[in-house]
LUMNU-573625 format. One line per field, with one value per atom (N, C-alpha, C, O): residue number from 0; atom name; x, y, z. Coordinates in Angstrom, 3 decimals, decimal comma. Example, Ala and Ser with C-alpha at 12.3 -4.5 7.8 and 13.67 -1.06 7.14 Angstrom:
i	c(0	0	0	0	1	1	1	1)
at	c(N	CA	C	O	N	CA	C	O)
xx	c(13,190	12,300	13,200	14,236	12,850	13,670	12,900	13,409)
yy	c(-5,690	-4,500	-3,300	-3,319	-2,250	-1,060	0,030	1,138)
zz	c(7,800	7,800	7,800	8,465	7,080	7,140	7,870	8,039)
END
This chain:
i	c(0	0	0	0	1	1	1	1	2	2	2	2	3	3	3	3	4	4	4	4	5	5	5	5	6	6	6	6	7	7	7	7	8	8	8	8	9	9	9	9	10	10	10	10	11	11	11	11	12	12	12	12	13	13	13	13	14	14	14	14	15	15	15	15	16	16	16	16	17	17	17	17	18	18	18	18	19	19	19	19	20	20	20	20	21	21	21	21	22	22	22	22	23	23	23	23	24	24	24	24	25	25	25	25	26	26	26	26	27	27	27	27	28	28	28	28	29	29	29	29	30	30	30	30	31	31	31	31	32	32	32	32	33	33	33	33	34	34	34	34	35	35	35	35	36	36	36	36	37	37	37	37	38	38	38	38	39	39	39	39	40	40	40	40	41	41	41	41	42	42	42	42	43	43	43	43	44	44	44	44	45	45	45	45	46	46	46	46	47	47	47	47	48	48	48	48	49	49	49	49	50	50	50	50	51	51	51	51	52	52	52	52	53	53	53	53	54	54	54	54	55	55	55	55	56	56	56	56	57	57	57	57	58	58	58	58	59	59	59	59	60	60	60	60	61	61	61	61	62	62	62	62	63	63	63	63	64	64	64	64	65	65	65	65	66	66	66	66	67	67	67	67	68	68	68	68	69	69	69	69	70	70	70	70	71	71	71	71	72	72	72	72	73	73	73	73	74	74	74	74	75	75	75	75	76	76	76	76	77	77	77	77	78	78	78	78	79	79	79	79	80	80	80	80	81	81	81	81	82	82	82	82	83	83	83	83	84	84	84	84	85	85	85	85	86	86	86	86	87	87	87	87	88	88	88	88	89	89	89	89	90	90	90	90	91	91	91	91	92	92	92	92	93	93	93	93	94	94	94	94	95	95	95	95	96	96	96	96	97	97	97	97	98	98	98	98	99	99	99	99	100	100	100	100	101	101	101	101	102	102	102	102	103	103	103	103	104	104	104	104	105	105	105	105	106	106	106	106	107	107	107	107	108	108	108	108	109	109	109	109	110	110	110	110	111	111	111	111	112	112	112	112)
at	c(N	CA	C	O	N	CA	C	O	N	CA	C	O	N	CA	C	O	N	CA	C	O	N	CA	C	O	N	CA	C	O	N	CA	C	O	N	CA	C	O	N	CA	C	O	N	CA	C	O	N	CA	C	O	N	CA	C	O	N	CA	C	O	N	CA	C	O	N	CA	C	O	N	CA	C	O	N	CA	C	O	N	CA	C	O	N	CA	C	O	N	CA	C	O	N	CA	C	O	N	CA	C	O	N	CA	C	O	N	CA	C	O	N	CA	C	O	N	CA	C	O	N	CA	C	O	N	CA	C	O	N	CA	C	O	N	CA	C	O	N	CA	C	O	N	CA	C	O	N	CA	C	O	N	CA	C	O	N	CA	C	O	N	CA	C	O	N	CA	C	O	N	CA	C	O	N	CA	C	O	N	CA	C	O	N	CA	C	O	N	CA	C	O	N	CA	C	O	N	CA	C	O	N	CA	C	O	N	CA	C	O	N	CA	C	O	N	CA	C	O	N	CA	C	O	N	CA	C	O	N	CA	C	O	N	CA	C	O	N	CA	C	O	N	CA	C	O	N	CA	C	O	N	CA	C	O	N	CA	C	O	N	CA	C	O	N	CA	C	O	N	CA	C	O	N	CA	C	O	N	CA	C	O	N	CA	C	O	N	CA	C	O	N	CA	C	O	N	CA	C	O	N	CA	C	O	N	CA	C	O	N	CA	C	O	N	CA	C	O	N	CA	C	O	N	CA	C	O	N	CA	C	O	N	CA	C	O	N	CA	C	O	N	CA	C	O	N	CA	C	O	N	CA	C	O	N	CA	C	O	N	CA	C	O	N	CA	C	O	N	CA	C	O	N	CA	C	O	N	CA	C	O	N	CA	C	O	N	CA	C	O	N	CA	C	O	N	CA	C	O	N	CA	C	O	N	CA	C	O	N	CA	C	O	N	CA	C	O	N	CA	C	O	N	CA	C	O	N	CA	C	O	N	CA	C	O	N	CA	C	O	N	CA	C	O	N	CA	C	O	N	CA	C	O	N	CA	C	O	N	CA	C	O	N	CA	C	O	N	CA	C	O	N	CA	C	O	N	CA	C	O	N	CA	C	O	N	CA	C	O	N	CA	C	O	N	CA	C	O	N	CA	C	O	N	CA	C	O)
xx	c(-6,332	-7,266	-6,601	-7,243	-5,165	-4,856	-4,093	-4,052	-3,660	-2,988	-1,609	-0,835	-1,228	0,061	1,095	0,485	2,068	2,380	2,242	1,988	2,347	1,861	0,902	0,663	-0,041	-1,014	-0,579	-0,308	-0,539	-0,165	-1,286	-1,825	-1,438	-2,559	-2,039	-0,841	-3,078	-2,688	-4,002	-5,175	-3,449	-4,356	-4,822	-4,252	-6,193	-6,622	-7,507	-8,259	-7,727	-8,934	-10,155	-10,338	-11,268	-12,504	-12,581	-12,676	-12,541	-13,503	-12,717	-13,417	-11,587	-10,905	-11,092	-10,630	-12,213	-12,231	-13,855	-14,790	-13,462	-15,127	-15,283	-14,674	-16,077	-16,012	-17,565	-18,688	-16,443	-17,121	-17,587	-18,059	-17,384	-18,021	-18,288	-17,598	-19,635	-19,975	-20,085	-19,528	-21,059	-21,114	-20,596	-21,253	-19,497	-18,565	-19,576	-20,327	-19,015	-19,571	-19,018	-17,817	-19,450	-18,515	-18,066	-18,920	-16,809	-16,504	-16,542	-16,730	-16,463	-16,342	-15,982	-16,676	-14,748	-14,986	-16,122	-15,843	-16,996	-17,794	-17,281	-16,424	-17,624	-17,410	-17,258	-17,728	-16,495	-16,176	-15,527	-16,075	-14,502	-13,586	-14,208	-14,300	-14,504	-15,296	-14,438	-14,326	-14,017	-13,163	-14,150	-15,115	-14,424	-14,796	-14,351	-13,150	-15,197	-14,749	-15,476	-16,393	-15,180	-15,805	-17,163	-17,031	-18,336	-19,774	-19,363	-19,828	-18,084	-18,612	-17,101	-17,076	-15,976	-14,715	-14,279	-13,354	-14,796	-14,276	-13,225	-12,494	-12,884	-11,474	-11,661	-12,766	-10,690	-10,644	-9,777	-8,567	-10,760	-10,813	-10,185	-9,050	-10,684	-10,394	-11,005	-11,596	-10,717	-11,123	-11,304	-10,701	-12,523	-13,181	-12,653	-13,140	-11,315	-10,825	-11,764	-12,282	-12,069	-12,805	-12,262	-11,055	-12,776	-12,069	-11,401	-10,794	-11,557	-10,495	-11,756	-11,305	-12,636	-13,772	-12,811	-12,811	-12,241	-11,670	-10,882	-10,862	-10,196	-9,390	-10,202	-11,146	-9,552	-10,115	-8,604	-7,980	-8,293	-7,534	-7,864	-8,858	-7,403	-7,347	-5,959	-4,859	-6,386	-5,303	-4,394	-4,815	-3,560	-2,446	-2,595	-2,232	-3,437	-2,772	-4,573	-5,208	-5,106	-6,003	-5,723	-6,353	-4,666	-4,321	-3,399	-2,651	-3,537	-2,959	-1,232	-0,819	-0,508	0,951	1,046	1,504	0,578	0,802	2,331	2,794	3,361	4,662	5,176	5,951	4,696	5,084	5,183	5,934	4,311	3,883	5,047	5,069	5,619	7,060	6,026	5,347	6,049	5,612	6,014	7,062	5,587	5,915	6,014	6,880	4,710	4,801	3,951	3,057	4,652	4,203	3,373	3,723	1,983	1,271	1,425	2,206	0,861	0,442	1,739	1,563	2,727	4,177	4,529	5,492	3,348	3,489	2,895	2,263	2,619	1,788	2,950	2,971	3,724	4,315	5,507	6,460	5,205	6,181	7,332	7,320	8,861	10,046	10,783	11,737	10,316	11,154	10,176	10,309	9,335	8,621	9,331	9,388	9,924	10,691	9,990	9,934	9,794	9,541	10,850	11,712	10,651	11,578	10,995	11,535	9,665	8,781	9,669	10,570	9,474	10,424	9,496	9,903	8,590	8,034	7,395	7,444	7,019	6,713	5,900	6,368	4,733	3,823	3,421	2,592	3,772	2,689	1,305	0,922	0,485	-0,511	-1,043	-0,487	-1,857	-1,935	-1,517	-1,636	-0,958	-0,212	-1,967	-3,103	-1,309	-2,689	-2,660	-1,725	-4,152	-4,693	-4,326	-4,910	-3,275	-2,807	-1,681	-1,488	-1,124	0,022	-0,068	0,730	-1,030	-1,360	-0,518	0,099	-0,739	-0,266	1,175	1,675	1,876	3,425	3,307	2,866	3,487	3,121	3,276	4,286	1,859	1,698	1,997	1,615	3,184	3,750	5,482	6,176	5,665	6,858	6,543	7,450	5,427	5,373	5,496	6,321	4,928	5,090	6,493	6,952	7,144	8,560	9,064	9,325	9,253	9,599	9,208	9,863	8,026	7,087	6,898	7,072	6,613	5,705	6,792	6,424)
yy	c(16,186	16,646	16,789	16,845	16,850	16,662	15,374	15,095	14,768	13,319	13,676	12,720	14,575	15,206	15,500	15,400	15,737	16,215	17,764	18,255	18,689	19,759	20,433	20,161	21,724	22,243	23,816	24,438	24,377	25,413	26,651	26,603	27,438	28,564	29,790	29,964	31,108	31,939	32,727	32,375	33,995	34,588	35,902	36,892	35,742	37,316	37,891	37,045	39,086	39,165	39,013	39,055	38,806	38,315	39,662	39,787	40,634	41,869	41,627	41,756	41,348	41,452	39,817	39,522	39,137	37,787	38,050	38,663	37,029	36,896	35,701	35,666	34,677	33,678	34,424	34,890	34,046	34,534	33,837	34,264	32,453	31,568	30,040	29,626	29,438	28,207	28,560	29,357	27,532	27,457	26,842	26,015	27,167	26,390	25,531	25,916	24,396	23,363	23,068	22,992	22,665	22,272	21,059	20,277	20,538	19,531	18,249	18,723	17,492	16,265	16,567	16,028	17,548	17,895	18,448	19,633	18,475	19,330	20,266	19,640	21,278	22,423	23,667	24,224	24,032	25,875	26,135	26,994	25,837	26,245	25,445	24,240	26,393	25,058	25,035	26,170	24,351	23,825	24,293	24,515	24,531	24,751	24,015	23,943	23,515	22,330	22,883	23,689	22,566	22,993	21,780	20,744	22,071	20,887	19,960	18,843	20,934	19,723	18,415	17,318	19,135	18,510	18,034	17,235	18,348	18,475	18,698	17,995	19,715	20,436	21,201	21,736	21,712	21,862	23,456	23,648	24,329	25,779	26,672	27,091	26,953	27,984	27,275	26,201	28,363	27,871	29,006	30,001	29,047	30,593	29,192	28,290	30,043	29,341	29,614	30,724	29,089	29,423	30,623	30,654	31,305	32,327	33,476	34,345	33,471	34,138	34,943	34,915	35,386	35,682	36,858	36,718	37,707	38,345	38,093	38,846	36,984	36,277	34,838	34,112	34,868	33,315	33,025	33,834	31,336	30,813	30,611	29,891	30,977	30,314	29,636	30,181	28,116	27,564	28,053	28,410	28,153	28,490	28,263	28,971	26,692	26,154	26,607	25,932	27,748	28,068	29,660	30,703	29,294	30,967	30,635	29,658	31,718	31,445	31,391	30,760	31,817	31,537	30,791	31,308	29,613	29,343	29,164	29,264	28,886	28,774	29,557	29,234	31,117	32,330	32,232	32,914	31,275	31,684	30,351	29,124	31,195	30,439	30,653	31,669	29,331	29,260	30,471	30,844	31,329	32,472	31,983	32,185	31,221	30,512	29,275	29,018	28,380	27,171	26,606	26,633	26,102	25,747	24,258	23,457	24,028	22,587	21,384	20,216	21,803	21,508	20,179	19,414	20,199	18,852	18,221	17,811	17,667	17,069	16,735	15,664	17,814	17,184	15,846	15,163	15,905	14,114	15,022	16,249	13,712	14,157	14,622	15,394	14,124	14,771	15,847	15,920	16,552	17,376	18,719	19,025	19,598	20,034	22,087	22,265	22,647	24,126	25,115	25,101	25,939	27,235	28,089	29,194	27,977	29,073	29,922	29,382	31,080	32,045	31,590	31,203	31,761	31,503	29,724	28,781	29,847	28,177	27,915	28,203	27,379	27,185	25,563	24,937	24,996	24,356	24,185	23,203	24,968	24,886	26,071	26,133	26,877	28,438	29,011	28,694	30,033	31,375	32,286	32,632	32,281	33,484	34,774	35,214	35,215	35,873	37,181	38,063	37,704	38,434	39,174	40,241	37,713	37,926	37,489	36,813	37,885	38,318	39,488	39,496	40,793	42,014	42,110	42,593	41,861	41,644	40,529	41,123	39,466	38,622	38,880	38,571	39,788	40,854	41,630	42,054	42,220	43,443	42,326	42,622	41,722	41,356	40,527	40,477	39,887	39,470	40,305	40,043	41,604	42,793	43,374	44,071	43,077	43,777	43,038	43,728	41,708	40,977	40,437	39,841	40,767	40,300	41,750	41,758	42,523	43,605	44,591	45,604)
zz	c(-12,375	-13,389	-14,746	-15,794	-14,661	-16,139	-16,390	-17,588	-15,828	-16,202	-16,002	-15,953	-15,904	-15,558	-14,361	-13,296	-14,220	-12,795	-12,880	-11,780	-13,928	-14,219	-14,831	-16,007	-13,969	-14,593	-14,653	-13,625	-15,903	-15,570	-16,136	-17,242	-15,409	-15,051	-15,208	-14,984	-15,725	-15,378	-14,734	-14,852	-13,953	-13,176	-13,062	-12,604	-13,655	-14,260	-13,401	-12,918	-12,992	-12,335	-12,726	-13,943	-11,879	-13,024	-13,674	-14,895	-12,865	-14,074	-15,420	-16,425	-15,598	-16,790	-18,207	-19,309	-17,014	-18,383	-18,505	-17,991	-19,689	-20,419	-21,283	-22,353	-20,900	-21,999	-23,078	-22,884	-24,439	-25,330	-26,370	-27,423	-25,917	-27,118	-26,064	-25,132	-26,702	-25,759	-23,843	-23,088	-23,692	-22,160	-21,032	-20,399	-20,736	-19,873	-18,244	-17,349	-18,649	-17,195	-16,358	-16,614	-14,696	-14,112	-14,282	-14,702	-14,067	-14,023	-12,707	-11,587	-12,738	-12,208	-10,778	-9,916	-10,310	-8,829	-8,031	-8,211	-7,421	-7,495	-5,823	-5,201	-5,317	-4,085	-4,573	-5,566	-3,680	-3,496	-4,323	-5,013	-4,718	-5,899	-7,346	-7,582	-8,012	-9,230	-10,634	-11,096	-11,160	-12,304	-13,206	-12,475	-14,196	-15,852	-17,126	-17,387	-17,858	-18,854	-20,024	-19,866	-20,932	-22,202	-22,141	-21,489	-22,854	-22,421	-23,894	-24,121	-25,104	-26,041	-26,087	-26,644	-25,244	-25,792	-24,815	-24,964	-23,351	-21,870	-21,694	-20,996	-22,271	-21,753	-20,949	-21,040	-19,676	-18,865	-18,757	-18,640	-18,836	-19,307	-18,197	-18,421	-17,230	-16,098	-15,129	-15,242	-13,552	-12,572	-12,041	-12,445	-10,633	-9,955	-8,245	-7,563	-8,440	-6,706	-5,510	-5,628	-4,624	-3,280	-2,645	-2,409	-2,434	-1,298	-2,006	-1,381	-3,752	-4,327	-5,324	-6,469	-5,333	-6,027	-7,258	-8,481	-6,654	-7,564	-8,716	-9,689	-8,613	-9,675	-10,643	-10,330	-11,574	-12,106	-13,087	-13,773	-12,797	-13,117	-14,535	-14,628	-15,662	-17,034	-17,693	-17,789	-18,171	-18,736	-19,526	-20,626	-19,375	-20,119	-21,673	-22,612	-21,632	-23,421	-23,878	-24,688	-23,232	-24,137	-24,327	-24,498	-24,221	-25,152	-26,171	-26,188	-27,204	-28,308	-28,426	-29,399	-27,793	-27,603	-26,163	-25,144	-26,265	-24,537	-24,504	-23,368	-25,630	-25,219	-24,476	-23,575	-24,835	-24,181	-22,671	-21,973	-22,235	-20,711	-19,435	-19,336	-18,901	-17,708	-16,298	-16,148	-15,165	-14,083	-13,480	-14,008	-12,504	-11,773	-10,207	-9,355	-10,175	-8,943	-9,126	-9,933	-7,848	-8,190	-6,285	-5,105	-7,231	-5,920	-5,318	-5,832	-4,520	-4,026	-3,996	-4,344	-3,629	-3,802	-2,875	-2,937	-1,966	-1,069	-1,243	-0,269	-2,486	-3,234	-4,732	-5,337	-5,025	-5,757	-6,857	-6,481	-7,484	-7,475	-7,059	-6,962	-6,714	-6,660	-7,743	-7,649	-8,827	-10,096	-10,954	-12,175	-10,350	-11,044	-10,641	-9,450	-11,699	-11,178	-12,523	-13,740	-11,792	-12,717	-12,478	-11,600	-13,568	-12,803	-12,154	-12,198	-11,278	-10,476	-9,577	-8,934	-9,517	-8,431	-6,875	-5,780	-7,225	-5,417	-5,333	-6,123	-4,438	-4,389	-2,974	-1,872	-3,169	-1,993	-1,165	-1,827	-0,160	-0,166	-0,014	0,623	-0,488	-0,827	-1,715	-2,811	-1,507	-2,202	-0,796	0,387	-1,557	-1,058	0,000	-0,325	1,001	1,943	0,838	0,168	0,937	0,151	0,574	-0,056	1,740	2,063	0,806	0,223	0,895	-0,257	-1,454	-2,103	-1,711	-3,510	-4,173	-5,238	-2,900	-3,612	-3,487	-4,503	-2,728	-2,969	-4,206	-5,190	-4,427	-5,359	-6,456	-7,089	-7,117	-8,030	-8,521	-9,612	-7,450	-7,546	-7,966	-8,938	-7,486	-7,993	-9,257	-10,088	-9,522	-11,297	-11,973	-12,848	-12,070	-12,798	-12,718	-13,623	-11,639	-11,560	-12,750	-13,735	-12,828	-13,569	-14,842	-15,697	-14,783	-16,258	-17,449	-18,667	-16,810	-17,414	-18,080	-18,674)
END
């Protein structure tokens, strides 16, 4: 979805987002987890993952310092090319069980906050 070997996300809970300008669409995948695109530029905004109702993924490069923002963890890894390479501390092949969010969480904040 981005032409890339990297997409990088960050992860807010929903109560804490709000789109506040324009009406975000789905994009081109269509199921359970639904992608979000802008309707006039098709950029490719956030995501409401399946199974994860509480969180929503927003792009990184739509925040205003996206330089600021370093992988924490990195998903879908068996899938990844051989030379795609992040500095993520944890690393999944696929997403992480929704068990272990709160350790997760609790160690981004050890480290982030």
């Amino acid at each position: 979805m981005t032409a890339s070997a990297f997409s990088l996300s960050a992860l807010y809970p929903s109560h804490a987002f709000k789109v506040t300008v324009g009406e975000p669409v789905i994009g081109g995948l269509q199921g359970a987890t639904r992608h979000y695109f802008c309707g006039h530029c098709k950029s490719w905004l956030f995501t409401r993952p399946e199974g994860m109702e509480e969180f929503v993924n927003v792009r990184a490069t739509m925040m205003e310092d996206a330089q600021a923002f370093r992988p924490f963890m990195e998903t879908y890894t068996d899938e990844m090319l051989p030379w795609a390479k992040t500095p993520a501390i944890c690393s999944f092949n696929k997403f992480p069980l929704p068990e272990s969010f709160p350790e997760l969480l609790s160690e981004f904040a050890k480290r982030h906050l």
